[in-house]
N, C-alpha and C positions, 0 to 999 in steps of 0.2 A: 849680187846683182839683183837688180831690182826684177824680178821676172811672177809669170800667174803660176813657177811653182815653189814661190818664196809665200806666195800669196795663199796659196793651199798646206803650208806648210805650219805658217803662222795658224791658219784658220785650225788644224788640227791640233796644234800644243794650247793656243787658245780654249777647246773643247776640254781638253784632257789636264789642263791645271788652273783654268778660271782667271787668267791671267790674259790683263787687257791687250788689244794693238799695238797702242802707246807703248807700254810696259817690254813687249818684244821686240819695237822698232826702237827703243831708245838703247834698251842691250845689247841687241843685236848690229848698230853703228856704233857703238861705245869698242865694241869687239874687233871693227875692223879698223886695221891702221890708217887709211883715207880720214879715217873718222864722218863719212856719211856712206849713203847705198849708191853706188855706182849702177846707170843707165846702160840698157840693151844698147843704144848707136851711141853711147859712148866708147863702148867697146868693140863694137863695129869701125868708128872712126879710128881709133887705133890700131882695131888688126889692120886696115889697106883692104879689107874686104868691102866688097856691095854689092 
């Protein structure tokens, strides 16, 4: 899920192996079976929560 601690998570494997955004968001969707990064109220609209 697309979230700021997918975003700090990125930002750290970034630091520590010089490996771009791009590079992590294309393996990183390639990884999940959706085949893209699912939204915070997407999954809000699917639990019935708000």
């Amino acid at each position: 899920m697309e979230t700021a601690l997918l975003t700090d998570s990125f930002a750290a494997i970034m630091a520590k192996t010089g490996r771009t955004e791009a590079e992590l968001r294309r393996d990183f969707t390639n990884s999940n079976p959706q085949g893209r990064q699912v939204q915070p109220d997407e999954v809000v609209a699917r639990s019935g929560a708000r």
